[in-house]
Structures are given as C-alpha cells and as structure tokens.
C-alpha positions in Angstrom: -3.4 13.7 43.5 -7.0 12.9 43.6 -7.9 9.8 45.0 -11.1 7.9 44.5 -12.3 4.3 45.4 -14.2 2.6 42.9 -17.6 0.6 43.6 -17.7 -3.4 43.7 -20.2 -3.2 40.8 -18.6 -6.1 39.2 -17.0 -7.8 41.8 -17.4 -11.7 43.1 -20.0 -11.6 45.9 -21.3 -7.7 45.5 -25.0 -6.8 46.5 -27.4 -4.2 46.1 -27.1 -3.1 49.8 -22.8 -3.5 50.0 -22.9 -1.0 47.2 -24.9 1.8 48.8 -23.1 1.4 52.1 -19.7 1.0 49.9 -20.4 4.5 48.3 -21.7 6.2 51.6 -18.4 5.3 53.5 -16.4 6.4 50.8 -17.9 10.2 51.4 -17.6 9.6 55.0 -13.6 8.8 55.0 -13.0 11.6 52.4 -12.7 9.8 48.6 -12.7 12.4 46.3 -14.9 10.2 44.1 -16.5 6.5 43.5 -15.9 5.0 39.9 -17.2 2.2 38.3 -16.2 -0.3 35.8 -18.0 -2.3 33.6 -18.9 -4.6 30.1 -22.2 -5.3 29.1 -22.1 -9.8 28.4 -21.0 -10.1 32.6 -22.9 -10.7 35.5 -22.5 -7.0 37.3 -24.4 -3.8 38.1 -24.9 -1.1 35.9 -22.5 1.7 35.6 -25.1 4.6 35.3 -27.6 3.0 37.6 -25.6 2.5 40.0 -24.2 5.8 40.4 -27.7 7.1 40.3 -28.6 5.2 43.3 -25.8 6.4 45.1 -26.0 9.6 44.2 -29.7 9.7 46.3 -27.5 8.0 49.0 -24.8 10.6 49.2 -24.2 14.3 48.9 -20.6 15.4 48.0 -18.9 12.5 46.3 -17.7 12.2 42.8 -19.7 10.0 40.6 -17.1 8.9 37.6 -17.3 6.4 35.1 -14.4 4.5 33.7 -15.4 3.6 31.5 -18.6 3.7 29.3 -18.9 2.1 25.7 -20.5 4.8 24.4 -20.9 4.0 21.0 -23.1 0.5 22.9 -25.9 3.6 23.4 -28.1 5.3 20.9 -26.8 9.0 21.1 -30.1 10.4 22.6 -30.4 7.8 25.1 -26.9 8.3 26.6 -27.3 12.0 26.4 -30.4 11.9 28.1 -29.2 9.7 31.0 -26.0 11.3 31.9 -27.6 14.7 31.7 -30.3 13.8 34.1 -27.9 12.2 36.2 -25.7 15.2 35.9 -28.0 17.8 36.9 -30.2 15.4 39.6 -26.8 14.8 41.5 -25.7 18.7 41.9 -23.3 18.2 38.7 -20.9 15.4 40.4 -20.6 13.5 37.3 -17.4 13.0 35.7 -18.1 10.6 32.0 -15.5 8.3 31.5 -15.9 7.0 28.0 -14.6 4.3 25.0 -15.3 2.7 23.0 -13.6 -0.9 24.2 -12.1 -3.7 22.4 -14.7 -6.7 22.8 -17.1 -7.7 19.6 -18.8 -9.2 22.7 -19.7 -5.8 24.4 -21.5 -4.9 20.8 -23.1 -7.8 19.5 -26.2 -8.3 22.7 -26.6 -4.4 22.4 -27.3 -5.1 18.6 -24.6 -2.2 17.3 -22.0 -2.3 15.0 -18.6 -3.2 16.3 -16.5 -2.7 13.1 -17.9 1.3 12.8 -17.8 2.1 16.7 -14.8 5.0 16.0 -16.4 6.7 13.3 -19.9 6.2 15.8 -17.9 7.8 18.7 -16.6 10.3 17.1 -20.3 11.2 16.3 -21.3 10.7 19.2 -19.1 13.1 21.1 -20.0 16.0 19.5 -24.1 15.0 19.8 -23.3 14.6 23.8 -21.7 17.9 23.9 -24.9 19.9 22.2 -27.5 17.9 24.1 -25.6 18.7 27.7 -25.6 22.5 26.4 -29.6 22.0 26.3 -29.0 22.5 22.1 -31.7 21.2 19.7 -30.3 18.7 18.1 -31.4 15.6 15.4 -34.8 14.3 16.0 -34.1 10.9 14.7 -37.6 10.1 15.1 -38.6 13.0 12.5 -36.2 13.9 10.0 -35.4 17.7 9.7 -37.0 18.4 13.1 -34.5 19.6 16.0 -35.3 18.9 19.5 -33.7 19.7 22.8 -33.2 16.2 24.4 -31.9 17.5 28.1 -33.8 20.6 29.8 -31.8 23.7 31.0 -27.7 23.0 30.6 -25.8 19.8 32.2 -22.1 20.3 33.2 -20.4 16.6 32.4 -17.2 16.5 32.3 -15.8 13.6 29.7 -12.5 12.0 30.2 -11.4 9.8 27.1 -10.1 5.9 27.8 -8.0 4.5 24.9 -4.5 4.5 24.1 -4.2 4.9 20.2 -4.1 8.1 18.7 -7.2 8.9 18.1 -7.5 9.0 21.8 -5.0 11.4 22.0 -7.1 13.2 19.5 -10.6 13.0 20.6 -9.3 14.2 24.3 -7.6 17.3 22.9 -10.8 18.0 21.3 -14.0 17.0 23.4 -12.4 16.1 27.2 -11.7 17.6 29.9 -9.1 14.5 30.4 -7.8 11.2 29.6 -8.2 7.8 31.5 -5.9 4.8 31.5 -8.0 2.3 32.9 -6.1 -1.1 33.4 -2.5 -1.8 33.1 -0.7 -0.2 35.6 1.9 3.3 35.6 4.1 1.6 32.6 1.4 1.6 30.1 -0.2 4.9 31.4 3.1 6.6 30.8 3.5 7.0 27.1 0.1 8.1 26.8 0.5 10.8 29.2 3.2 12.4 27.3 1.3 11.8 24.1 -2.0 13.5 26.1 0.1 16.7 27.2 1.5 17.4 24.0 -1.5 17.4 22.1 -3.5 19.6 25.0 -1.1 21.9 24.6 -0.7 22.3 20.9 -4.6 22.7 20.6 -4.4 25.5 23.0 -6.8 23.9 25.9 -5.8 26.0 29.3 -5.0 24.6 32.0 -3.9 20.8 32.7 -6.0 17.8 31.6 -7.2 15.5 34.1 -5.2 12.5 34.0 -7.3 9.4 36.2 -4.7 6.1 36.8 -6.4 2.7 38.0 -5.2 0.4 40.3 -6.7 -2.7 42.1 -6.4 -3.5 45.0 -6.9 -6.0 47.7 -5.9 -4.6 51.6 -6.0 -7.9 53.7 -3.0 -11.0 52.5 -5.6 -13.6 53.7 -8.0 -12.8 50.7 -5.2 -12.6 47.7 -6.0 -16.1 46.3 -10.3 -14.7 45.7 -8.7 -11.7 44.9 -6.6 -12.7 41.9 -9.3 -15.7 40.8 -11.6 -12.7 40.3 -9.0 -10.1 37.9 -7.9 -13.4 36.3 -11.7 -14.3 35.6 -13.1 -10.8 34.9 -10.3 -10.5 32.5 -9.9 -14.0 31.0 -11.1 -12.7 27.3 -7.7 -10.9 27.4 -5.7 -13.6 27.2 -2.4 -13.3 28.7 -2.9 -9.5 29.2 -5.1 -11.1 32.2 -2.3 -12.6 34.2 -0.6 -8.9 33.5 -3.7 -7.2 35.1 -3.5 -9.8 38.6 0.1 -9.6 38.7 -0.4 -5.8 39.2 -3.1 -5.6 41.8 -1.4 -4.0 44.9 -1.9 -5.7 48.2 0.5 -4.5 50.9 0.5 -0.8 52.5 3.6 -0.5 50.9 2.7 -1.3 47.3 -0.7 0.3 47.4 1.0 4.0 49.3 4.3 2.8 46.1 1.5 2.9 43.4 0.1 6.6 44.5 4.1 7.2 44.0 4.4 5.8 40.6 1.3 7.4 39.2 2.3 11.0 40.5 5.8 10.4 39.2 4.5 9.8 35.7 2.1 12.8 35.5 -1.0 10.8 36.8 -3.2 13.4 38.8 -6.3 11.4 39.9 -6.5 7.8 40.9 -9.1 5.1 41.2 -8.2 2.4 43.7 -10.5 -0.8 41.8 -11.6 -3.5 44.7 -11.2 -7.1 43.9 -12.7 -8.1 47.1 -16.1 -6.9 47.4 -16.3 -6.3 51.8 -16.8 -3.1 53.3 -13.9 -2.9 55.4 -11.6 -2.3 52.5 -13.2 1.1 52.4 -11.7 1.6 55.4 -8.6 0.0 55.5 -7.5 2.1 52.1 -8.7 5.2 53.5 -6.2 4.0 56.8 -3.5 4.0 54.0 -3.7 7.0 51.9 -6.5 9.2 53.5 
C-alpha cells in the first residue's frame, strides 16, 4: 500500500506558506505522494497551481490530483498545463480526473454541464496525443495540426467515478481508478467492477487503485474538523453527514482504515486533512510511516 497525505488546499484556515511547508514535510517523513482536492464555486487553492508550487519546493514526492473536472478546461489548455507540469517536476505527476456531479462546478467556467461525458470522453483521447508531443486540432485554424506540448510528457491518469462508464474509460485511457469520498464500502464494488474490465481488455499488470480517507489526528479538534467535511460537503445533502461520520480520528481507526482499503483491493491511499496545522503531518506519519 501506497500511502500519500493530501494538501490543505481547501481546508478552514490554509495559507500560502502552511501549504509549501505541508508538502515539504510530507517528502521529509516519507509520503509517497501529496494529493489535492478541489471544486471550482469554493473558497480554496488551486489544484494544478498548487502542485506546481510545490513541486519547485520539493524533489521526490508524488504530485496527484484527485480529482480534476476535466471537461471544466478547454482540451488544449489542460493538456498544456499538466504536460508542463509533468515534465518541469521530473514526471511526478499522477492526473486524477472526472468529470463531477455539480451544475455549480460548470456554470462560472461557462461549459456545458449536460454534455460533460461525451466532452470527457473527447477529451481523453486529445490529452493522450498532446502528452505523446502529437499534432493535434488547432482549434484556432481549422485543418491545421499543431503540437501543443514539446518533446513527450509521461502523466499517468487515474479515472474518479463510480458508473460504468468509469469502469470503461479506465480500462481504456488510465493507468487506474480513484474512489475519492465515501469510505472502503462504496470503493468496494467498484473495485471488482475495475479488475474485471482491466483484465478483459488485456491491460498488463494491476491498475492502480487510490482510496481516500480524512482524517483528523488530535480528539481536541474533532468538533472544527467535522464543521469543515459537513460544510465542504453541504451541497450533498445527507451524503454529507455520511462523509464526517467517516473521517478517522483515533490511531486505531486511521492504522483500521489502511486495513480496510488493503482488504478490499485498494493499493494506494490518500489520507485528506480536515484540520489544516502542520503537525498532523507528523503525527500521521507517527501512525503509519
């Protein structure tokens, strides 16, 4: 099991500073990775920024996203970020993408919620060219091709979702699947469905399967700690009080969750904060690392 720590990008009380030092004492107590999570209408840093800048601040660590709306970017522009960020951080970036749930993560990046699928789908296979340093569509002059990335970028795509074109688009186009929120009990069926379609498309080896789980590592701070899921969450309805209820707090549930995940299939996993200090860096790394 690989296991990451996310960044506080859109936690209560995060800052520019917090986040660099977050993401250098990750490398320093041996995180395979930092991960980020994030919507577009809420009040939190940028996914892709933010793992730029950390990138420049670090030298080893995984950069992951989990996830990215991608269909929210113009093809080009996503391709042309990630592959920069790709090859400028010695190919540490692992793309966590979806497509999401929320009209309100479409509507202020003025693109079409109703055809994000069919957009994704799309958009998948434009990614993939433009990393391989492929001419592709100059949208800008119709027939003309154009290389959007220089030279080749290596980005690795792991697909969020749990319906079955999931399933599909990660046999297809990733090198894994990601469950985001929700815990080992909705991850589970998925990971079954994930397997079975790897294999019968022939991909070798094992997908990467990433697991989420937040966290909070001191008792004292569980009442700011749940206000936060609840509130980051509250368009979900009563999925939201799901989320907090599952947000491991004690050694013993956050060391019982690395369990759970494993025993499902789960082979990397995110620890999410939900208190945004620096010491819970270390106090995770004191329980698992």
């Amino acid at each position: 099991m690989r296991i990451g720590i996310a960044l506080p990008n859109t936690t209560t009380g995060t800052s520019a500073p917090l986040m660099r030092d977050w993401a250098v004492r990750a490398e320093e107590r041996g995180f395979a990775f930092v991960s980020t999570i994030g919507r577009v209408p809420y009040p939190s840093y940028d996914s892709l920024t933010s793992l730029a800048v950390v990138a420049g601040a670090t030298s080893r660590i995984g950069l992951t996203t989990n996830a990215v709306l991608g269909p929210t970017y113009p093809d080009a522009v996503l391709a042309k970020i990630t592959g920069t960020l790709a090859q400028l951080s010695g190919d540490r970036l692992t793309l966590g993408l979806g497509v999401g749930a929320r009209p309100s993560d479409y509507a202020p990046a003025e693109r079409d919620f109703g055809g994000r699928g069919a957009a994704f789908d799309r958009q998948l296979e434009y990614l993939h060219a433009a990393w391989r340093g492929e001419a592709v569509e100059d949208g800008d002059f119709p027939g003309e091709r154009r290389a959007v990335v220089p030279g080749g970028a290596e980005v690795p795509v792991l697909i969020g979702g749990h319906g079955a074109r999931a399933v599909r688009r990660t046999a297809r186009w990733g090198a894994g699947w990601t469950g985001a929120g929700g815990g080992p009990r909705r991850a589970e069926p998925m990971v079954g469905r994930i397997l079975d379609a790897w294999r019968a498309a022939g991909r070798a080896g094992e997908p990467r399967l990433l697991g989420l789980a937040y966290f909070c590592t001191d008792p004292a701070d569980e009442e700011a700690s749940d206000r936060y899921v609840r509130g980051y969450y509250a368009y979900a309805g009563d999925h939201a009080g799901t989320i907090a209820d599952g947000v491991v707090r004690t050694p013993e549930r956050i060391r019982g969750i690395v369990r759970e995940f494993a025993d499902i299939g789960v082979n990397e996993l995110t620890f999410t904060p939900t208190i945004a200090r620096l010491d819970e860096v270390d106090r995770l790394a004191d329980l698992l690392l």
